[in-house]
Each structure stands twice: as C-alpha cells, then as structure tokens.
C-alpha positions as CSV (number, residue, x, y, z in Angstrom):
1,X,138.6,-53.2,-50.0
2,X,136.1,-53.3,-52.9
3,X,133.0,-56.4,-52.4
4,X,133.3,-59.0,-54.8
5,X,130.7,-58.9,-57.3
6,X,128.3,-61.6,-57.3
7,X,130.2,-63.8,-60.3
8,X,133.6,-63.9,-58.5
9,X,131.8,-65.6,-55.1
10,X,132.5,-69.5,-55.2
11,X,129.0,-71.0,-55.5
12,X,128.9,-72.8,-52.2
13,X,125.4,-75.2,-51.8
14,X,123.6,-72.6,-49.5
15,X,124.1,-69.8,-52.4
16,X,122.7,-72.1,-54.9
17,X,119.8,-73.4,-52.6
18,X,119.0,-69.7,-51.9
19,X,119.3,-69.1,-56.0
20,X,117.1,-72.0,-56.5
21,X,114.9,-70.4,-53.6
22,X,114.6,-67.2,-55.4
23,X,114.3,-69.0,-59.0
24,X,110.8,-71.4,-57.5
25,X,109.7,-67.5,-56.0
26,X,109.2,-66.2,-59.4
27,X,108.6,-69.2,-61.7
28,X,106.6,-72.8,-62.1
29,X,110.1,-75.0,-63.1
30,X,110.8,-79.2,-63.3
31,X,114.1,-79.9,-62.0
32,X,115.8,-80.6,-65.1
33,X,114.9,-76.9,-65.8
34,X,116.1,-75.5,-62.4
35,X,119.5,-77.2,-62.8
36,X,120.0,-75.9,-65.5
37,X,119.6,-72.5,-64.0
38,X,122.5,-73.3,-61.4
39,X,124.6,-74.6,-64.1
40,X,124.3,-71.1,-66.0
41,X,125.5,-69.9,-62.6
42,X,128.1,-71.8,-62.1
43,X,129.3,-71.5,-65.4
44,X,129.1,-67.8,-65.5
45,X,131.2,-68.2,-62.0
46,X,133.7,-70.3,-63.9
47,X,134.0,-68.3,-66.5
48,X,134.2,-65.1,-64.3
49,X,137.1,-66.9,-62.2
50,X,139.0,-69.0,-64.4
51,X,137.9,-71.9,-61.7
52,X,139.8,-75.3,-62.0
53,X,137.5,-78.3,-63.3
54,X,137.6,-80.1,-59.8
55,X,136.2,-77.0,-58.3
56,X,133.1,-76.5,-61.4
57,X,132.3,-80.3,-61.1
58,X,132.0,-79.7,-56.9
59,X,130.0,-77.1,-57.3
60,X,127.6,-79.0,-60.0
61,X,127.1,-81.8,-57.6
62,X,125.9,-79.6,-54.8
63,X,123.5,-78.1,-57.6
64,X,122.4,-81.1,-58.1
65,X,121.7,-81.9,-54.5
66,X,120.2,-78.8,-54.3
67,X,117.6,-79.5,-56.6
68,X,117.3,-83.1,-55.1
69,X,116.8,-81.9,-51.5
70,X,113.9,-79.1,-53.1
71,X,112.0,-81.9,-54.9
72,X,112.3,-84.1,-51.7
73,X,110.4,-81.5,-49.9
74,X,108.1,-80.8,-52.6
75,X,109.0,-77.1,-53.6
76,X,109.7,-78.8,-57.5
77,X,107.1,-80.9,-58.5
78,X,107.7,-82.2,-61.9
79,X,103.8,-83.9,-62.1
80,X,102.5,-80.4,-61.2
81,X,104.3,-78.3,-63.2
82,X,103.4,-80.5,-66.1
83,X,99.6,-81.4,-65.7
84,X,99.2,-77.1,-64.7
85,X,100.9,-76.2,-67.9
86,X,99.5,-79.1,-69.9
87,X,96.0,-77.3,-69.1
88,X,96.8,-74.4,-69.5
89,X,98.4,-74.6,-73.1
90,X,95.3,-77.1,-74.1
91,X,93.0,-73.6,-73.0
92,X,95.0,-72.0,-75.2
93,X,94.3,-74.2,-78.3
94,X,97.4,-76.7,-78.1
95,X,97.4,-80.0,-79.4
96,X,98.6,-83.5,-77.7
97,X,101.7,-83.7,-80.0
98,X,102.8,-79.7,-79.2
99,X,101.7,-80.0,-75.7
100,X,104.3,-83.0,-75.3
101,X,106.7,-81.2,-77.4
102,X,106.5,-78.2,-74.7
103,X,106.7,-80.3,-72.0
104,X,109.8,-82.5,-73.3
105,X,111.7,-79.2,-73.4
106,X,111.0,-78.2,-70.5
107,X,112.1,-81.8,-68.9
108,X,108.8,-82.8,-68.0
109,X,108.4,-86.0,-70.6
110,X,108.0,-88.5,-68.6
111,X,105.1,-86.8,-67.0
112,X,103.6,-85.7,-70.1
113,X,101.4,-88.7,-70.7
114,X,99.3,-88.4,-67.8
115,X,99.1,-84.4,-68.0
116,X,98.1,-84.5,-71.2
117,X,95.4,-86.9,-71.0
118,X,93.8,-84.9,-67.4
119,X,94.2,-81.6,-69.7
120,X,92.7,-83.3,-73.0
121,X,90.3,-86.7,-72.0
122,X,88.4,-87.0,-74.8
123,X,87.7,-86.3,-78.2
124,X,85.5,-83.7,-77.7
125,X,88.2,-81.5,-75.9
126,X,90.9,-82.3,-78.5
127,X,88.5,-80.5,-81.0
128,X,87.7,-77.8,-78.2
129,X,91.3,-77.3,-78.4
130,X,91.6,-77.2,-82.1
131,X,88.5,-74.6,-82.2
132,X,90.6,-72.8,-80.0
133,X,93.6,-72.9,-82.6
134,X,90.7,-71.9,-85.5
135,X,89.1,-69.1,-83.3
136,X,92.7,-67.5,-82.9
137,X,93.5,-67.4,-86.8
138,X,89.9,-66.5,-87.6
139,X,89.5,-69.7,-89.5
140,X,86.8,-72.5,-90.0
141,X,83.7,-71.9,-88.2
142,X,85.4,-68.1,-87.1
143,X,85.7,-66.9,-90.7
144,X,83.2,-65.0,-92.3
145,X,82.9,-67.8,-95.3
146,X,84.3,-70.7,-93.4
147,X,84.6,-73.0,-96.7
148,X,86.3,-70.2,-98.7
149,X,90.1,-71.1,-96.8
150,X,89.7,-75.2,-95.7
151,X,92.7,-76.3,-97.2
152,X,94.4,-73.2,-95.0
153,X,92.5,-74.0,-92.1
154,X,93.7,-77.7,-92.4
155,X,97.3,-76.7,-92.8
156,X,96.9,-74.5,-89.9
157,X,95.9,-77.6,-87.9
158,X,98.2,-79.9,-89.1
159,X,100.8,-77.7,-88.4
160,X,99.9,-77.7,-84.9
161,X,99.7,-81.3,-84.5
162,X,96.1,-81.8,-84.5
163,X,95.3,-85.1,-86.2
164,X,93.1,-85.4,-89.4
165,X,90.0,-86.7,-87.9
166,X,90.1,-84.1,-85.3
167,X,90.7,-81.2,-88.1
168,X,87.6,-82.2,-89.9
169,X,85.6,-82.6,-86.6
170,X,86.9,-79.0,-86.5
171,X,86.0,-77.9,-89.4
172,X,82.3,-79.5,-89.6
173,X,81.5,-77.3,-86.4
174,X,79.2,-74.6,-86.7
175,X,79.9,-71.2,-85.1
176,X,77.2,-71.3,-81.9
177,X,78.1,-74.8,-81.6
178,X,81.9,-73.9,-81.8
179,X,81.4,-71.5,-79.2
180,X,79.5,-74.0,-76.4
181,X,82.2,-76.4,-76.9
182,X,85.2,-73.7,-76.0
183,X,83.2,-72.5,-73.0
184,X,82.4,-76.4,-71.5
185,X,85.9,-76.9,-72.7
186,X,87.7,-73.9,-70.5
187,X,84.8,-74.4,-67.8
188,X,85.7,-77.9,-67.1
C-alpha cells in the first residue's frame, strides 16, 4: 500500500505544532506570521483532499492554539522579533515610517512603537540611518560632488520616509563626519 504523501495527512494539532517547530528552527516569525504558515498548510491539505469546511475550520483552531501554546512558552516572541529586526533594518539605513511599514506586515504593529524608538532614540541616529540610505546610493556627502544631485538625493530620502528636517541634516553632513556618525550609530 503506497504512504500518503504529506498533503493528503489530516493536519492533526501535534503535526502543526511540529510544523510550527520546524518553521521557529529556521526563521525569526510573530505569530500572526506563523499562523499564517499553518493556514497555507491547511489549505494546501484542503485543497489536496477536497476536506469538508467543519474539518478546515477544526484544523484552523488547533493552529491557532498552536501558535498560542508556542507564544505562552516563549518560543514566539512578537516584542523580540520586532525590536531585533527594527535594529537591524535601522543599520541598514531604514527610516521610522518604513521600519513600521515592515513591521505592520509582518504582524508586529503593535509592537513597532517601542522597537522603533530602542532601534532609532534620537535624532542623531535617524540621520545615521539616513546616511546609511545616502552611503548606499552614493549620494550626498558619498558622491564625488555632493551638491551636483540634491534634489535626487532628497527624493531618495523622501522616498524612504525620512522626514525633511532629517534629509537636510543629511545632506549638511560632511563625508568624515558622515562616516563617525554610521560607525557610533552601528556600534551602539
């Protein structure tokens, strides 16, 4: 008699909480984002089985208590996961607004207030962060004549969310000055 593949097995709650397992292994999630992955599986299990609604909506309620029962014991951490990838994004050269943006689709919002304002405190590492941006695109104080392409520079920030006054902050830096900001910025 032939296994059954993977798709055709009923997704019982130990199946899903060793899925879930196996997902928190490999990658930093919030729990909107992990149930999300168990509803893929279940719907590819549907889908694969022609399985009645009473039987989809059981199995989305044991993913859900799944991914209760995980965050109860800690293994998803939505404040984590959200003040981690707030910093790192801000090292990249994120601003506030796309940092919140990330973390909104990622079903961290409500915790994107206070890991956004651990990853940028002050003014001075908003406009490390926009240096960053600058640095990347070889713009501002990075460019070889760095008043040649301001307006492109500004639209470069703006586009990334990086208000006015921090822009022109920005764009006022010089290049060793530039420099000692990024590094105190990605040190601290």
């Amino acid at each position: 008699m032939p296994h059954p593949s993977r798709s055709t097995l009923a997704p019982t709650e130990a199946a899903l909480e060793q899925a879930a397992v196996a997902h928190l292994a490999r990658y930093a999630t919030t729990r909107a984002a992990l149930l999300r992955v168990l509803e893929r599986r279940i719907a590819r299990w549907a889908a694969a089985t022609g399985a009645e609604e009473p039987e989809i909506a059981s199995a989305r309620a044991a993913a859900r208590r799944v991914v209760e029962r995980l965050a109860a014991k800690g293994a998803v951490n939505d404040s984590a996961f959200a003040e981690a990838r707030a910093r790192r994004l801000a090292r990249s050269g994120r601003s506030a607004v796309a940092i919140a943006a990330h973390l909104a689709q990622r079903g961290a919002a409500e915790e994107a207030g206070p890991a956004i304002a651990a990853a940028l405190p002050d003014e001075e590492a908003a406009i490390a962060a926009a240096l960053i941006a600058l640095r990347r695109r070889r713009l501002g104080p990075f460019s070889p004549d760095p008043t040649a392409h301001r307006d492109k520079a500004l639209a470069v920030l703006a586009r990334a969310g990086f208000s006015r006054q921090i822009a022109d902050a920005a764009l006022a830096t010089g290049w060793e000055e530039a420099e000692a900001l990024i590094a105190r910025f990605r040190r601290g």
